[in-house]
Phi, psi and omega in degrees: 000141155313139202226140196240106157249119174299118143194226187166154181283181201205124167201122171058071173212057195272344162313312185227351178307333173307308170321280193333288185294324189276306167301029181249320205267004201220354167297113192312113172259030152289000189231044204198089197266146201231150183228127163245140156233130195230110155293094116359084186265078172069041208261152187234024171250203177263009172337301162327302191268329140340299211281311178322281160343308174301289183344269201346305188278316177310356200351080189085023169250351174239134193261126160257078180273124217259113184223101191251146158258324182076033157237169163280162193140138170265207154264349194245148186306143222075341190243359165314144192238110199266336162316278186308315163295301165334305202284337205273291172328321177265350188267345194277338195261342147351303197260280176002299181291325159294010186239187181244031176269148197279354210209156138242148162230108164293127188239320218076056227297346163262037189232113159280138198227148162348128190304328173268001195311280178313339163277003172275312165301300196322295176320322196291308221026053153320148159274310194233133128218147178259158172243164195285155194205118166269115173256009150231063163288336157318297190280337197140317207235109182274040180291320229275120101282186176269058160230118176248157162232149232227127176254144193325347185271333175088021176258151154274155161203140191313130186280148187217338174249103209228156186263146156271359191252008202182165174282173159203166195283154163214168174247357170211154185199178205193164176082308191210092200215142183283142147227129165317138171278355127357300215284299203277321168317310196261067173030038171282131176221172177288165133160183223241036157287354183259334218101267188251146172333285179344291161344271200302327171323306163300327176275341164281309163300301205290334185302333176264019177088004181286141169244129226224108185248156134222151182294110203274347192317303218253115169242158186247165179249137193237122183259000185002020134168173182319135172078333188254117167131325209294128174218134204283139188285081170346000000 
């Protein structure tokens, strides 16, 4: 059977982690044995003692890791520092490479996502795929997801017209994404030479020859803080 491990880096997100972790607990595992790992940031809420609990419940399946700078930056957008995140990012996949899992699914700690959703990624059986993540509600416009393509100038812009019935190719996606280990083994890592992480992870996979699908099938609900973001999950 296939071993999945889940997590993501985290900080002061006592807000919405109940949500979050009761959709993890509710995700179809049949074609599936699951791992959680969560990087621990600089968080000054009850984040922490959130995760203790799940662990609790969770028995030897959660990995918890405490990684502080004491520096400033926030959690909420705009105040992202992506140097320290890309390292937040690459240390997650470190505790990945220590384990025996076939997959990492990177998740986003303010994204809930659908009960089939891993059994839908598994099926594409991709080196990358993501399920759709609406990233503009802040702004206005729910056009804006997370798939991008990369234009000839080497700039992105948002794919906006897309199938719901099938993968289709991207050249970068984020948030809520299947990666194969293969990808990670052969050493794609983040990091804040583009601007957001995500970016170079992708352009590091693709450069090696790794293929970036995302599921127009499987959309997830993106909450970006308390009141904003919510959309009911197909």
């Amino acid at each position: 059977m296939l071993k999945v491990m889940i997590g993501c880096p985290l900080r002061d997100r006592a807000w919405v982690l109940p949500r979050y972790l009761d959709s993890l607990e509710k995700l179809g595992k049949s074609q599936c044995q699951v791992q959680y790992a969560f990087i621990i940031n600089d968080c000054s809420d009850h984040s922490p003692r959130i995760l203790a609990e799940f662990s609790d419940r969770q028995p030897d399946m959660v990995r918890l890791i405490e990684k502080n700078y004491d520096a400033p930056g926030g959690y909420r957008r705009g105040q992202y520092n992506f140097s320290r995140l890309a390292q937040l990012r690459n240390l997650l996949l470190n505790v990945f490479l220590q384990s025996d899992c076939d997959y990492l699914f990177s998740l986003d700690s303010d994204i809930l996502v659908p009960a089939n959703t891993l059994t839908q990624l598994l099926t594409d059986d991709c080196d990358i795929v993501s399920a759709l993540v609406c990233n503009g509600h802040e702004i206005g416009d729910d056009g804006i997801y997370n798939v991008l393509k990369r234009e000839s100038d080497g700039s992105y812009v948002h794919i906006r017209n897309f199938p719901r019935d099938r993968i289709f190719p991207v050249d970068c996606t984020g948030a809520a994404y299947l990666i194969k280990r293969a990808v990670i083994a052969a050493g794609v890592r983040y990091s804040s030479r583009r601007g957001g992480e995500d970016i170079a992870f992708c352009e590091d996979a693709a450069s090696r020859g790794f293929n970036i699908f995302c599921d127009g099938r499987v959309e997830c609900s993106h909450l970006m803080q308390e009141g904003i973001g919510l959309r009911d999950m197909g």
